[in-house]
DOGU-315587 format. One line per 5 residues: for each residue x, y, z of C-alpha. Coordinates in steps of 0.05 Angstrom, whole numbers. Layout:
BEGIN
X,Y,Z; ...
***
This chain:
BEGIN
0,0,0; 29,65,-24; 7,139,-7; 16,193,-64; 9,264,-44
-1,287,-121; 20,265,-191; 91,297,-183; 109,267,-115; 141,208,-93
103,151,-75; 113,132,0; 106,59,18; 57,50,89; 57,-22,73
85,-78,42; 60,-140,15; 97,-209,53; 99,-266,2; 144,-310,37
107,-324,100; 48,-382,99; -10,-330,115; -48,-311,60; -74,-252,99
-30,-200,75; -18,-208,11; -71,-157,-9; -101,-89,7; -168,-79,-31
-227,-34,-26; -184,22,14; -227,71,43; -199,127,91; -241,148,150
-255,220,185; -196,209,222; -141,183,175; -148,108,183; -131,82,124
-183,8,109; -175,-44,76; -189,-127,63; -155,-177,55; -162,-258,40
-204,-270,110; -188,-202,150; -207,-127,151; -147,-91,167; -130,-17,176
-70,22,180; -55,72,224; -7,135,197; 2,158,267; 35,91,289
48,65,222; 22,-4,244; -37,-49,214; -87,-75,260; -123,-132,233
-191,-158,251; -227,-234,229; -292,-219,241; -318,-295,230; -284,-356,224
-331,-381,170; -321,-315,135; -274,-337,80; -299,-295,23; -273,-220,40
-245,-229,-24; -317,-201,-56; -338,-135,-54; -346,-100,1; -357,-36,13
-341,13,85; -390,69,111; -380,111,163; -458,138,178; -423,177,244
-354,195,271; -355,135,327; -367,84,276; -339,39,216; -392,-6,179
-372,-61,132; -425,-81,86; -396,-160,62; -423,-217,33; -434,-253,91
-485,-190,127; -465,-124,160; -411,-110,212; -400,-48,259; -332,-28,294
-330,24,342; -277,72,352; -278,81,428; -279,5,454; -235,-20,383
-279,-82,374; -331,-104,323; -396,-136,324; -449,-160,275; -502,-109,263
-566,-112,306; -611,-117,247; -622,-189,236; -635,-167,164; -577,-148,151
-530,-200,193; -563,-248,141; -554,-210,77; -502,-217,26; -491,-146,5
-480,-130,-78; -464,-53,-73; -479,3,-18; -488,79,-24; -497,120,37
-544,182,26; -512,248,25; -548,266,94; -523,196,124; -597,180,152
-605,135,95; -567,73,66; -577,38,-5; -562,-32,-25; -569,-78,-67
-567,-163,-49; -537,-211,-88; -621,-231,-109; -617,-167,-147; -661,-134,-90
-647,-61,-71; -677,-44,6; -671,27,39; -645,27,99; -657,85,160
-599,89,208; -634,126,255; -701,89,256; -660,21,247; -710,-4,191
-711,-23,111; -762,34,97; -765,12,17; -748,-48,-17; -757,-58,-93
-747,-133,-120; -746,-146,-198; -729,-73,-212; -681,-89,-264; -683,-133,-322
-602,-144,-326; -564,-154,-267; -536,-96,-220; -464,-85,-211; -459,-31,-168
-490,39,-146; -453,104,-167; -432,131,-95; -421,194,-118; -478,213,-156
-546,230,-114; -603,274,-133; -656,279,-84; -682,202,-82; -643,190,-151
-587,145,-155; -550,119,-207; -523,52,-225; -490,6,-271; -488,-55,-295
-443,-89,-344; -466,-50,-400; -507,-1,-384; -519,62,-342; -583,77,-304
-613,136,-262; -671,117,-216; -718,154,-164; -731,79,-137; -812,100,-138
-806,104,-206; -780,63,-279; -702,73,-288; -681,114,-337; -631,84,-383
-577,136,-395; -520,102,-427; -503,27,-465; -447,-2,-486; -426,-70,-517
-359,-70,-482; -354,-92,-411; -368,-30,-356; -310,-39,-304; -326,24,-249
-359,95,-266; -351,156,-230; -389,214,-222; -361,286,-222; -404,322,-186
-374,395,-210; -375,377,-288; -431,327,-274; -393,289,-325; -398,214,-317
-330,173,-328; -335,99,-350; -280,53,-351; -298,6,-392; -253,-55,-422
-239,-17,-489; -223,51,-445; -247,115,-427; -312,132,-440; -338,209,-424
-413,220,-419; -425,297,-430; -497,316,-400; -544,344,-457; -537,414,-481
-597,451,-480; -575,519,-506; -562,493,-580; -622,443,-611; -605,414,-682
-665,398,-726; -654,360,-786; -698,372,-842; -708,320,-900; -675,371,-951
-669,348,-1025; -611,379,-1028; -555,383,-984; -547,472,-990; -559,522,-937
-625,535,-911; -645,602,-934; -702,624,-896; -737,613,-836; -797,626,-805
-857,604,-756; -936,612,-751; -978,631,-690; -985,549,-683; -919,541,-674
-909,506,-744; -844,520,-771; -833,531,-849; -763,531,-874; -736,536,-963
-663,523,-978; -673,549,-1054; -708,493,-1093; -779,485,-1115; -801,450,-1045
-827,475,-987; -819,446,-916; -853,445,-846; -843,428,-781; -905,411,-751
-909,368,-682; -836,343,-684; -853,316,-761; -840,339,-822; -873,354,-883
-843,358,-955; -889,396,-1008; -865,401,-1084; -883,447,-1125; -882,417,-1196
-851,465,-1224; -775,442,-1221; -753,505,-1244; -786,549,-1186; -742,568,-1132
-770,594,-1066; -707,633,-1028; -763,668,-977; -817,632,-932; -864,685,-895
-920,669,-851; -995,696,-864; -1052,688,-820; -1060,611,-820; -1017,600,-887
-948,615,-908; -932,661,-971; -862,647,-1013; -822,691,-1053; -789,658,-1121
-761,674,-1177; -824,676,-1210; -873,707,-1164; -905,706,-1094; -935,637,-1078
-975,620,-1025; -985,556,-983; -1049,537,-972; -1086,460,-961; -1024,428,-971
-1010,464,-1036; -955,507,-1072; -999,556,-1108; -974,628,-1145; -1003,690,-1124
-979,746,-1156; -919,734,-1217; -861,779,-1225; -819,758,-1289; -755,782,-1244
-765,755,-1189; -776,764,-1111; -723,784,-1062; -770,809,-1006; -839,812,-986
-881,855,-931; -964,852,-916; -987,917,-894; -1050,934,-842; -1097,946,-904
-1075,865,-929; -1035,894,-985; -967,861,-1004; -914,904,-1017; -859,868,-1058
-790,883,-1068; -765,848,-1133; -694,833,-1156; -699,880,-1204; -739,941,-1212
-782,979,-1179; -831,962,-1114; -891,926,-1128; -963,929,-1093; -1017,893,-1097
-1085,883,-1068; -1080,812,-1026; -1159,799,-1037; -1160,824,-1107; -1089,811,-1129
-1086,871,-1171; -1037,919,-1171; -1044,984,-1140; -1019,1041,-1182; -988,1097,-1155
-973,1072,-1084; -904,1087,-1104; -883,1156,-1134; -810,1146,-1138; -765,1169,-1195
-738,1115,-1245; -675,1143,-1229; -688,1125,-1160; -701,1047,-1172; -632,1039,-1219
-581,1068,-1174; -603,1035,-1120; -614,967,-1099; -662,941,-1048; -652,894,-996
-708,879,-943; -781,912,-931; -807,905,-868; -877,941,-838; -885,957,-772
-953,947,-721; -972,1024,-734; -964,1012,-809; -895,1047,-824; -857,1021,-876
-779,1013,-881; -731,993,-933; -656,971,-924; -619,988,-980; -553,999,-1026
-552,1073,-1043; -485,1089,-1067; -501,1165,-1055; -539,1159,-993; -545,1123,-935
-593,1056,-951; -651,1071,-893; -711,1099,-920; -786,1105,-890; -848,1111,-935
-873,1174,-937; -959,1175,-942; -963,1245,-962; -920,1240,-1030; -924,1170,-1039
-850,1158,-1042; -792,1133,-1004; -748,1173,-965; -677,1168,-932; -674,1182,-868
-619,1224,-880; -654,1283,-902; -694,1300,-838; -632,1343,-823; -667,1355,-750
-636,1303,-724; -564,1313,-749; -551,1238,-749; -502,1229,-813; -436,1209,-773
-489,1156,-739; -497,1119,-800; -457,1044,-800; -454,1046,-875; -486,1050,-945
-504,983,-948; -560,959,-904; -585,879,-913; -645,865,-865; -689,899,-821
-722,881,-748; -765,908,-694; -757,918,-627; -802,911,-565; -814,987,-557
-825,993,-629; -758,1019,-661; -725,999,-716; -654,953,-727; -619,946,-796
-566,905,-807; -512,925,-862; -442,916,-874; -396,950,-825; -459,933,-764
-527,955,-739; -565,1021,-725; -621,1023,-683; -676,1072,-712; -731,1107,-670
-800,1110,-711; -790,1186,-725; -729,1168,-762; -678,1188,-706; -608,1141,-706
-609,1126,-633; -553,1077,-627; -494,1050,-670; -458,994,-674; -389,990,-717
-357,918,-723; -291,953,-733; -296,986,-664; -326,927,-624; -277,878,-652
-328,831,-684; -296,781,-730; -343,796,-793; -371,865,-817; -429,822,-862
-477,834,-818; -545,794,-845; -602,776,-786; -611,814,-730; -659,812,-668
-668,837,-601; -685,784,-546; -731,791,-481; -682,822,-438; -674,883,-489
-601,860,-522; -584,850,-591; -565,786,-633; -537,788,-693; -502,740,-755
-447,748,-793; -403,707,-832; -365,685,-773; -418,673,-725; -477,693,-693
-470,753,-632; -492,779,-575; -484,858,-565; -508,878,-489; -526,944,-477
-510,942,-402; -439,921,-417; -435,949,-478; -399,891,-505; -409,841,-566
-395,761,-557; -383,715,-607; -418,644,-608; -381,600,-669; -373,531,-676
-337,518,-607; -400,537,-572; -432,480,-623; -466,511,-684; -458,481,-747
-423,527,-790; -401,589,-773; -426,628,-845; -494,648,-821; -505,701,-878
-576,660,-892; -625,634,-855; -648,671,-788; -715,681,-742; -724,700,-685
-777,640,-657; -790,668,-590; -767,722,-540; -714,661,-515; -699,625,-589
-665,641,-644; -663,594,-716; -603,588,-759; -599,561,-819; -558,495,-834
-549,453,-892; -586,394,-865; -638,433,-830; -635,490,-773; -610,501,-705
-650,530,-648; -600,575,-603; -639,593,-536; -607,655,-527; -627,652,-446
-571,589,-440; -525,595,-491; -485,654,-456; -481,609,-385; -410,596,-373
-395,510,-369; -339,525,-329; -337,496,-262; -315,553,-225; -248,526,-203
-184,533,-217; -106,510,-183; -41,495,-191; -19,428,-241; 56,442,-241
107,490,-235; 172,482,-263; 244,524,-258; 291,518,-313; 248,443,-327
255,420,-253; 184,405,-222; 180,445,-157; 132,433,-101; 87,487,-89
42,476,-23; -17,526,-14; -5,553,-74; 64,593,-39; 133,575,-96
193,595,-63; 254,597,-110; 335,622,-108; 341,685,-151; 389,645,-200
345,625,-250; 326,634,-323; 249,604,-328; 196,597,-289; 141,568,-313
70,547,-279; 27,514,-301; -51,517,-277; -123,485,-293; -180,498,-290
-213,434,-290; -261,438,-348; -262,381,-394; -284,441,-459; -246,449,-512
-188,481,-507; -208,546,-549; -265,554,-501; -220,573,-442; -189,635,-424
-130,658,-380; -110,724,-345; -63,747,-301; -32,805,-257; 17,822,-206
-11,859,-140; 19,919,-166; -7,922,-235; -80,960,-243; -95,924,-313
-100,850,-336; -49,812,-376; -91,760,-423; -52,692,-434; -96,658,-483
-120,597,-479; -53,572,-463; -59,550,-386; 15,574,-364; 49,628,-339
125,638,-361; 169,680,-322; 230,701,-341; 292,728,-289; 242,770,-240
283,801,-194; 288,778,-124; 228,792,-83; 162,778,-61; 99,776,-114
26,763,-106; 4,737,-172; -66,733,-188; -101,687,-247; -168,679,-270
-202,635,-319; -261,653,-369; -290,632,-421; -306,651,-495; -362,680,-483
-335,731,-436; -362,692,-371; -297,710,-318; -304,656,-261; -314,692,-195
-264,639,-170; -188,659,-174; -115,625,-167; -71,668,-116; -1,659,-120
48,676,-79; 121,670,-104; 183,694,-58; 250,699,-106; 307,690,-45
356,744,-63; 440,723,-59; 468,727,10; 491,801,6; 427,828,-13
390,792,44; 351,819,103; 399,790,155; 465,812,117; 448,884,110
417,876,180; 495,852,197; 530,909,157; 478,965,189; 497,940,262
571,926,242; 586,997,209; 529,1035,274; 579,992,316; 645,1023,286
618,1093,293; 602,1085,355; 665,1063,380; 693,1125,338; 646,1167,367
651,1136,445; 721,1155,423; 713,1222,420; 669,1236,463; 711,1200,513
770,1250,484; 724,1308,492; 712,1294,564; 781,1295,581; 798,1356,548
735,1383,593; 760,1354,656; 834,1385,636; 801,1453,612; 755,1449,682
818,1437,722; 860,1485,691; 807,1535,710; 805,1511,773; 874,1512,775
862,1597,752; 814,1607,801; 851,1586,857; 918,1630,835; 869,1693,829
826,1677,898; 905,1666,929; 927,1735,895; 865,1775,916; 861,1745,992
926,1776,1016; 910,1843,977; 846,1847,1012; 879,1833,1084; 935,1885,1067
884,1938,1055; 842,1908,1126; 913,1913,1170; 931,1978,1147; 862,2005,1174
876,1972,1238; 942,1998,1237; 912,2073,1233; 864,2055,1294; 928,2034,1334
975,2097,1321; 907,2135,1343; 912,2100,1410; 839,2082,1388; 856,2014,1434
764,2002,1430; 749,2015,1365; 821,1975,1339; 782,1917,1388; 714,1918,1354
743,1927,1288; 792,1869,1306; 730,1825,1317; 696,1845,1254; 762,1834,1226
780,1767,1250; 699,1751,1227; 713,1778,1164; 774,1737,1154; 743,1665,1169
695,1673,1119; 744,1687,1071; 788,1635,1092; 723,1588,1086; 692,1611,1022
764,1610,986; 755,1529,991; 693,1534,941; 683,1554,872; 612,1581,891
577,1602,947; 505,1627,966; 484,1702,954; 467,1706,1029; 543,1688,1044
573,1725,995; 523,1792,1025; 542,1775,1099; 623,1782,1086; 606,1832,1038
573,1873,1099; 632,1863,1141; 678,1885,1095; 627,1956,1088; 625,1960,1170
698,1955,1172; 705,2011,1118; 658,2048,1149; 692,2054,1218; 756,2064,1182
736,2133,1148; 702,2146,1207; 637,2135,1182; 638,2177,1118; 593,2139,1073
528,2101,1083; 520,2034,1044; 450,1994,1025; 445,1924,992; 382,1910,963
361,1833,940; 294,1832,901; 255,1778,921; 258,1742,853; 320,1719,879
330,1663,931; 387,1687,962; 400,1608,1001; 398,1572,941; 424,1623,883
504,1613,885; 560,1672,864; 630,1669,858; 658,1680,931; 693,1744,944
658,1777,864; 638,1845,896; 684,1864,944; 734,1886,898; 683,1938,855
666,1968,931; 737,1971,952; 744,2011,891; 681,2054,904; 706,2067,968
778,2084,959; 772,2125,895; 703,2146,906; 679,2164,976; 752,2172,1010
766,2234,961; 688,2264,963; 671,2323,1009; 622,2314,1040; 574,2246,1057
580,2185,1017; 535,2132,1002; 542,2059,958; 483,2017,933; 476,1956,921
425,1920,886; 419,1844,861; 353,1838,820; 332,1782,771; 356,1793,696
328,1746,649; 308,1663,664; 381,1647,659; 408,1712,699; 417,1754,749
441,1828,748; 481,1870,814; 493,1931,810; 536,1977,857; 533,2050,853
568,2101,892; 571,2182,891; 641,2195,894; 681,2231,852; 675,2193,785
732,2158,749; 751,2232,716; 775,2255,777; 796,2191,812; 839,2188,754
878,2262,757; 883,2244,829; 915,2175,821; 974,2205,784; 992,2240,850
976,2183,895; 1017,2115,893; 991,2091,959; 943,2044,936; 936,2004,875
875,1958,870; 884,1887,838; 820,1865,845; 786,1902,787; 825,1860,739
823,1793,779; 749,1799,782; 742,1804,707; 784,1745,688; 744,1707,746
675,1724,721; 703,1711,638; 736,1635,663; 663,1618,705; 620,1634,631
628,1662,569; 559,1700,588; 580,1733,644; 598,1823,627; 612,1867,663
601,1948,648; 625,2014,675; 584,2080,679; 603,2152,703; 539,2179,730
542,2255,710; 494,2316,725; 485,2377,684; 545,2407,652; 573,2341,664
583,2338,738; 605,2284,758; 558,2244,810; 587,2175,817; 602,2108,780
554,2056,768; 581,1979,767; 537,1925,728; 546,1848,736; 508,1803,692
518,1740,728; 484,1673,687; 469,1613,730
***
């Protein structure tokens, strides 16, 4: 026993057959039958047997000692998912999936009956069978009772029941050499016989196609066509029919050119001969309850069985037309048209008013009269158009052409128009070469139709009709089409779709609303125009094979995965229709196209060196008759690129190259940092050399004051300045440790400084320091020691040199978000004159000034510092004015 998972694959043993041991129990594996869950059955000599794929063992069961014919038919059921049945010759057996064991059934009608064939019904309540007495029984699972039972029903013997045909309560079986469907309630229905020898047939339940295998071969049984009927006709002669038509009866009268006239008249035909072997009738016509022919001789007419002559024309009839009043207007071959009284059969003079000119340069092609009594002619006019009306007032013929109101002249198909039809709302079709117009009664062109444009494969058009759902059909001489308004498309039937000749230049009628008649050479064709455009596909379509560069490649769910290095790639699809090949039509696109790509009815797709990638690829299937399945095949195909074009390697080189710069730039930012740290200590390094240079120069200035208080003998005030002093100089001492300190600590020594001054020029000036509140004087931090050296300078070339009072300000008030501003103003004597003064004086030179400056520049590059005299009118001088714009 081998497993095959499709045509292209491998077959994989699950079991092999042991001739060398003395049982004859496993030397076969017939009637294999898989169950719901994968158990694979099968019989053998005296044992049912299954295999499991899970374990990949057999179990084997002998279900009677005496059973030594399992070699017959049998057949397995599985009516619910607990249970196996085994329908055998020797009655019916049941195994159960839960307790592994099997037991007879507990029908006693069927532990005794030797079962033929079995079908289970569709909706597994039923079972069929046949004995080996040629009896069929039905059987209810549910109700555990034969519920019908037929003996005799056949005259032959039965073989077997179709199990995969069911129709309701039909069946269908086989026998040798024939095929049978049966409702069992009523006579079989014998659908197929053969003299060779019927080995198994199959149903196909989506073609409905039956498949016999008989001794001789394959035999396909196609199910009956109803959209195209052939008639044959007992025609003389083998030559087209030419015309076509049908009575109110439903009588159908047909000529093909030769003196005999022919009708169809409940499904049997009638031959009448006209004696005259000379007469040919090319027109049939029906009239009331009679038919009237046109010759070349005359009008004849049909009546009690007879071919009798109405009215004679030496040259012949091409067309004929019966108007409201019973008057027949006839269009000969030659000449002009002819009418005469039907009752009378006289002819009417001066119906027709027309110029003699008129009837030579034209010729004349169909008459046809409408229900309100108009009359239209399709013609040849060589300088006109070729669709004329009948004019009552003048008695004459007129082109359309002229009634200018309706501008229509670029709507004309041509100047050659062959046959002319009505439509359900009353308007007008002719047919001519090139296509069709469609004529209101007024004369108005109010469609066109140009083969050229529409792609139709013959620009003869000949018979044309419209059917009930409003469309148009028309011949040609490749085919008979279908032009839909809706769509506005034309489809082609031909001989593919099964008409008999594709030159249908001749013989056409319109029978009913849903049948159209074509003219054969052995009789006509009825075309039921509400079938014939019905698709026979199946609606399916998949994968056969798919091939790269020859190789057969697996393709599971439809998903191909292929290495970019390849030259061909070529898959192959069906779509399981057993039509002819020219009946079937492919399409394709890629998920990024917006338009089709049309195969053919070649079923394969070639590609050729796609780059790597991934592509949806969709296909559909129609047919010729422009019926696109709603069904599609979805592809997907991934094209593996090489190695260094791959996800993961440019993933690799991404991380590899992010990973070199940011070593480089770890690098340098590492490199950056220790420039910082040498730049910050450097500065630190600054700092400390100024802070060291301004500390003693501020205790000079401090000792020289206490100095003064001591050659005073001022032994109290050198104490309390002392104490300020010493206060004064343990703050320094403490805030020269830190790069920053707090406002409120800078202020605090700053004030002991100003009390120390203050005392020293015996009180001379008055000081104020201001803090707005904006600033938090605990938390916001200021170089230590930054102010002192602008009121040192205040004070000593400033206040010491004023006469009179003195007085500094100082102010710290917020600047911007990222500043703060201080400024200290005094009313000395302004830089002017501390300047002419200094030249005299060498007693005191202030380094602060510039150590401040470099301080506040090293701390931040944001950090100024400006310098204002403060002047009166006539520029007196009233002070200096400091500014520090200190950033955080």
């Amino acid at each position: 026993m081998v497993q095959i998972q499709d045509i292209f694959s491998t077959p994989q043993v699950l079991s092999s057959v042991n001739f060398n041991d003395a049982s004859p129990n496993n030397d076969h594996f017939d009637y294999v039958y898989v169950d719901s869950k994968g158990l694979i059955w099968c019989s053998d000599q005296n044992y049912i047997k299954y295999f499991s794929p899970t374990t990949k063992k057999i179990t084997s069961f002998l279900l009677d000692k005496n059973l030594i014919d399992f070699e017959s038919k049998n057949t397995f059921l599985e009516p619910n998912l607990q249970e196996v049945w085994i329908a055998t010759r020797k009655g019916m057996f049941i195994w159960n999936r839960n307790t592994k064991q099997w037991k007879a059934s507990e029908h006693s009608f069927l532990q005794k009956n030797s079962f033929q064939s079995v079908k289970l019904s569709a909706n597994k309540q039923n079972f069929y069978f046949f004995n080996d007495k040629e009896e069929f029984y039905v059987y209810n699972i549910s109700q555990n009772k034969i519920v019908f039972q037929a003996k005799n029903a056949f005259p032959n013997k039965v073989s077997s029941i179709i199990s995969s045909y069911e129709k309701g309560n039909q069946i269908a079986i086989y026998n040798e050499n024939e095929i049978f469907l049966w409702n069992y309630t009523q006579k079989p229905t014998r659908i197929y016989a053969t003299k060779n020898k019927i080995n198994h047939v199959y149903y196909d339940v989506d073609t409905h196609f039956f498949w016999v295998a008989t001794n001789h071969g394959l035999v396909k049984l196609i199910p009956n066509d109803e959209s195209i009927t052939s008639v044959v006709a007992p025609l003389k002669k083998q030559q087209t029919v030419t015309s076509i038509t049908n009575d109110p009866t439903g009588r159908i009268g047909l000529c093909n050119g030769d003196n005999t006239f022919y009708v169809y008249d409940n499904s049997k035909w009638y031959s009448f001969i006209s004696p005259d072997t000379s007469l040919e009738i090319t027109e049939v016509y029906h009239y009331k309850q009679s038919f009237l022919l046109a010759t070349n001789k005359g009008v004849y007419s049909f009546r009690d069985q007879k071919i009798q002559e109405l009215v004679a024309v030496p040259t012949g009839v091409k067309k004929i037309g019966i108007d409201t009043n019973q008057r027949i207007w006839i269009v000969p071959k030659k000449g002009k048209i002819l009418v005469y009284d039907m009752q009378k059969r006289e002819l009417q003079n001066g119906w027709v008013t027309n110029s003699e000119k008129y009837w030579q340069e034209n010729q004349f092609n169909d008459i046809a009269i409408a229900k309100n009594g108009s009359i239209w002619l399709a013609s040849w006019m060589p300088k006109d158009y070729g669709i004329s009306y009948y004019d009552q007032s003048k008695k004459q013929f007129t082109e359309i052409s002229v009634l200018k109101k309706f501008n229509t002249d670029t709507s004309f198909i041509t100047d050659y128009y062959n046959r002319i039809a009505f439509t359900q709302q009353g308007n007008i079709l002719f047919s001519g070469y090139g296509g069709w117009n469609l004529v209101n009664p007024k004369g108005k062109i109010i469609h066109s139709l140009n083969t050229e444009k529409y792609n139709v494969a013959n620009d003869h058009v000949e018979g044309i009709a419209e059917d009930f759902n409003g469309n148009i059909w028309f011949t040609s001489a490749e085919g008979l089409n279908h032009y839909n308004f809706k769509t506005d498309k034309v489809v082609r039937i031909s001989q593919i779709d099964g008409l008999a000749s594709d030159d249908l230049i001749y013989g056409f009628c319109k029978l009913r609303p849903t049948q159209i008649a074509l003219g054969t050479d052995f009789g006509y064709q009825v075309v039921a125009t509400d079938k014939i455009l019905k698709t026979k596909l199946v609606n399916k379509l998949q994968i056969s094979v798919v091939k790269k560069d020859g190789v057969i490649l697996a393709h599971p769910n439809n998903a191909i995965t292929i290495d970019y290095d390849f030259t061909e790639l070529d898959i192959h699809f069906s779509a399981l229709s057993f039509s002819e090949k020219e009946k079937i039509i492919y399409k394709y696109k890629f998920d990024t196209d917006t338009t089709w790509n049309y195969i053919g009815t070649n079923p394969k797709l070639s590609l050729v060196k796609l780059a790597p990638g991934k592509y949806t690829i969709t296909v559909a299937v129609g047919d010729n008759l422009d019926n696109w399945q709603s069904k599609t095949l979805t592809i997907s195909l991934v094209i593996t690129p090489p190695f260094y074009q791959t996800f993961w390697f440019m993933g690799i080189l991404t991380l590899l190259i992010l990973g070199i710069l940011y070593l480089i730039l770890r690098y340098l930012v590492d490199q950056e940092k220790i420039k910082g740290i040498l730049k910050s200590n450097i500065k630190e390094a600054e700092m400390q050399t100024l802070r060291s240079q301004m500390n003693p120069h501020f205790m000079f200035n401090s000792l020289n004051s206490i100095n003064s208080y001591i050659i005073q003998n001022k032994s109290n005030e050198a104490s309390k300045y002392l104490t300020t002093f010493s206060k004064l100089m343990r703050s320094i001492l403490d805030h020269s440790k830190h790069r920053l300190i707090t406002i409120e600590k800078e202020l605090k020594t700053l004030d002991w400084y100003l009390q120390l001054e203050a005392v020293r020029l015996e009180h001379k000036f008055t000081y104020s320091i201001t803090c707005s509140e904006n600033i938090d004087t605990k938390t916001t931090l200021i170089p230590p020691l930054i102010l002192q050296p602008f009121v040192e300078n205040a004070i000593w070339h400033g206040i010491q040199n004023k006469i009179g009072p003195g007085h500094i300000a100082i102010v710290l008030e917020q600047n911007t978000s990222d500043s703060y501003k201080i400024s200290i103003t005094d009313n000395g004597i302004g830089r002017k004159a501390s300047a002419a003064l200094k030249k005299n004086q060498t007693s005191h030179k202030s380094y602060g000034i510039d150590i401040t400056i470099n301080r506040l520049e090293m701390l931040h590059p944001g950090n100024t510092i400006s310098i204002t005299d403060l002047e009166g009118e006539k520029e007196q001088p009233l002070g200096t004015k400091v500014e520090l714009i200190i950033s955080y």
